[in-house]
C-alpha positions in Angstrom: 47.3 189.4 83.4 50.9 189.7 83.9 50.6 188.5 87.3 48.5 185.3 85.8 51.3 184.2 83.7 53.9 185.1 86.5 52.5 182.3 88.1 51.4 180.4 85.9 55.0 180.4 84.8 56.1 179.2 88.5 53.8 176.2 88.4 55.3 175.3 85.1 59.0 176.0 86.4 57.9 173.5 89.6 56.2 170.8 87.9 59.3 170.6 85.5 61.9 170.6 88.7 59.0 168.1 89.9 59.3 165.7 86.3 63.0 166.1 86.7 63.2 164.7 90.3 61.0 161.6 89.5 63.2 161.0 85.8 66.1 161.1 88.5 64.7 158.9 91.0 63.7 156.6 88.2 67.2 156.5 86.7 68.9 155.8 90.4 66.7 152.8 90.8 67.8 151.7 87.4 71.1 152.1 88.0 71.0 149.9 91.3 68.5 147.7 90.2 71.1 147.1 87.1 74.1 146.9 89.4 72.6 144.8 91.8 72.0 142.5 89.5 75.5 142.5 87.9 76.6 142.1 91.4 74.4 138.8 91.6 75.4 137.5 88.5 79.4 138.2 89.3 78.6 136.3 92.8 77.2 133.4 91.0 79.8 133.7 88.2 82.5 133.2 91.1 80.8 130.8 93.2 80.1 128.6 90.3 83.9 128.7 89.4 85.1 128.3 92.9 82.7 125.2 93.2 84.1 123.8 89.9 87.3 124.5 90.9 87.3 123.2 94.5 85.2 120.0 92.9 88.1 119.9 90.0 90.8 119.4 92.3 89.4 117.6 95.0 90.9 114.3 96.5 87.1 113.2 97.5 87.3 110.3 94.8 90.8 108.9 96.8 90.1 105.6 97.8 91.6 103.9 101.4 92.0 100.4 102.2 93.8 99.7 105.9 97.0 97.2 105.2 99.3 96.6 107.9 103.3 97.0 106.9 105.9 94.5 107.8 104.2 91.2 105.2 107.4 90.0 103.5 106.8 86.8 100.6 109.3 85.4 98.4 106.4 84.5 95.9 104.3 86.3 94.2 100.9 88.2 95.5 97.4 88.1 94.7 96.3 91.1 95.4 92.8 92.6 96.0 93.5 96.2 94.0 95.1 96.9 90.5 96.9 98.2 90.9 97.7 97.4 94.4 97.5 99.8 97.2 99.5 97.5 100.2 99.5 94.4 101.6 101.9 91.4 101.5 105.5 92.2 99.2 109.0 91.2 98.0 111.8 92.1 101.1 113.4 93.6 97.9 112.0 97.1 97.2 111.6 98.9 93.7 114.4 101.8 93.1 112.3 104.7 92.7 113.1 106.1 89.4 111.1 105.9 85.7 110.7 102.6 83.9 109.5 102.3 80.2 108.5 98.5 81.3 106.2 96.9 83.9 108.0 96.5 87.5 107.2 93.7 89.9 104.0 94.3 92.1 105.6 92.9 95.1 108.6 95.1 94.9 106.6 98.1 94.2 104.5 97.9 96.7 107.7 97.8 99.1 108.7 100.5 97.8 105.2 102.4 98.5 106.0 100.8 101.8 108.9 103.5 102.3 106.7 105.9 100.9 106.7 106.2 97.5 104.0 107.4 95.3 103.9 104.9 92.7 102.6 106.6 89.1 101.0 103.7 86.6 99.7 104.6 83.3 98.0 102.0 80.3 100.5 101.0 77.7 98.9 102.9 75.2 98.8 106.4 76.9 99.5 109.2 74.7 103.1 110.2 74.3 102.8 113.7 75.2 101.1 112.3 78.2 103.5 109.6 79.0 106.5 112.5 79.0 103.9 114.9 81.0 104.2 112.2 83.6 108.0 111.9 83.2 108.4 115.7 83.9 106.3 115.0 87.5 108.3 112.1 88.4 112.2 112.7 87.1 114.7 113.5 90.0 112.1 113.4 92.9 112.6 111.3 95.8 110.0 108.8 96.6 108.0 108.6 93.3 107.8 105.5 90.8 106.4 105.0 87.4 106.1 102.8 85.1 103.7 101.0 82.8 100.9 98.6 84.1 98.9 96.5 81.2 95.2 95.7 82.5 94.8 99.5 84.3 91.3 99.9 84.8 91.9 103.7 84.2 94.5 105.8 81.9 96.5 106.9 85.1 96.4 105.4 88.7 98.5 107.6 91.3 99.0 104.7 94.3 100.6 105.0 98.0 100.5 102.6 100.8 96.6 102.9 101.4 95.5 105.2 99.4 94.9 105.4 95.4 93.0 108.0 93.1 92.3 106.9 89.5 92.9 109.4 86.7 91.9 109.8 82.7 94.6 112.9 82.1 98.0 113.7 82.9 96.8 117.3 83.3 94.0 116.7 86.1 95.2 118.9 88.8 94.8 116.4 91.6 97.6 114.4 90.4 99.7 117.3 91.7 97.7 117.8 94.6 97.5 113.8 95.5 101.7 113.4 95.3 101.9 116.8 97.7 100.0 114.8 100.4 100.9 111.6 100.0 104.5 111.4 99.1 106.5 110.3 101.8 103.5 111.2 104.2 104.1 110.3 107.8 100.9 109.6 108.7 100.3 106.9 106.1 104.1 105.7 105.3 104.4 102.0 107.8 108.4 102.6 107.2 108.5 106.5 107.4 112.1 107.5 106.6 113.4 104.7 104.7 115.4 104.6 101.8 113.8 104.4 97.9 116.4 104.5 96.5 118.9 101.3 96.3 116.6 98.6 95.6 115.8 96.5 93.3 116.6 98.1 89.3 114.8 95.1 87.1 111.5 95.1 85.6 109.2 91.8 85.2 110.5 90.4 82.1 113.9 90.9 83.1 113.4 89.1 87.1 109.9 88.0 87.3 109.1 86.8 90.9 108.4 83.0 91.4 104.6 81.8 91.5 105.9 79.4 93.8 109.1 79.2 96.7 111.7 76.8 95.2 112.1 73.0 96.6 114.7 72.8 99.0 117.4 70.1 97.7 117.7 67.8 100.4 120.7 67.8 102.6 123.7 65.9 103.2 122.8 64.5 106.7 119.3 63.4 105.4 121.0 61.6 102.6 123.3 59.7 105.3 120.1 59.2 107.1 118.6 57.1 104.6 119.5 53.4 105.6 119.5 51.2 102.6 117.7 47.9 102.5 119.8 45.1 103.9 120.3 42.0 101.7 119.8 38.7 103.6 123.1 36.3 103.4 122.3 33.0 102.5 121.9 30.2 105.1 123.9 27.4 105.0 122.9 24.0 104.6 123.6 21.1 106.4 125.4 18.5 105.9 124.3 14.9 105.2 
């Protein structure tokens, strides 16, 4: 009898070590069932940032048009984009610097000419946006901004070619957009020249003419002009 329960007593001892092993096995597949998923869901959790992030900051929505440099008018320009992006300007070039009024087109676009970044917001754009702007712009070579009635959108960052239309001040590809484009060698017709030392006046103070003046005529086509000649009278005869 004693030897009965001795093994019984074994077989009781081995299926326990037996339970034990499969409650073991059971609890490892748990265990990497649960961290395999946690590791998917982190994987996801960071792609789906980095995608947001990458799509957040990307210059993808930049549009290009392909104006040639060199076009100088005297009058003002009709131009395709609004703002514009290049074409035909003013020999006089905008000082790059901020203006609380709207500048010329034509001497702008000179001025993106040389390489500036030109920074146009609506007229009614918040405050605290406005001076989020300012703080981007102040004391950096080669950037413009001022204010631009009729903007299709609440921010338009512009270079010679290129453009990207914004709705905040705090969109990050406004940063990224200047640190490519600003004085960019590939894109600037007039790499190298000056912004600064142009022209300081806004529209209502020097608006540029529709129209190039009449020349007053000359002195030597007014001595050209031959007056009509008076016929003398005949004489008569004599009876």
């Amino acid at each position: 009898m004693t030897k009965e329960k001795a093994q019984a007593r074994r077989e009781h001892i081995a299926r326990m070590r037996q339970a034990q092993k499969s409650k073991e096995r059971r609890t490892a597949f748990l265990m990497w069932g649960v961290g395999g998923a946690v590791i998917v869901l982190l994987a996801g959790v960071v792609g789906f940032y980095l995608v947001n992030e990458r799509a957040a900051s990307s210059l993808d929505a930049v549009t290009s048009a392909k104006y040639p440099g060199g076009a100088h008018v005297q009058t003002q320009v009709s131009y395709k984009e609004n703002p514009p992006l290049g074409g035909e300007h003013n020999p006089a070039w905008q000082t790059c610097s901020v203006y609380d009024k709207p500048v010329n087109n034509e001497n702008a676009v000179h001025s993106m000419e040389h390489g500036a970044v030109w920074i146009t917001y609506q007229p009614d754009l918040p405050k605290d946006q406005v001076e989020k702007l300012k703080a981007m712009v102040s004391g950096k070579d080669y950037m413009l901004m001022s204010p631009y009635p009729g903007l299709p959108s609440k921010i338009v960052a512009s270079s010679w070619n290129k453009q990207l239309k914004l709705d905040s001040a705090d969109d990050p590809r406004l940063a990224k957009y200047i640190a490519k484009y600003r004085n960019n060698s590939a894109e600037t017709p007039e790499f190298g020249a000056d912004c600064a030392g142009g022209v300081n006046t806004t529209t209502d103070q020097a608006p540029i003419p529709t129209a190039a003046p009449t020349p007053a005529p000359s002195a030597s086509a007014e001595q050209s002009v031959v007056p009509d000649a008076t016929p003398s009278p005949s004489a008569t005869p004599s009876s």
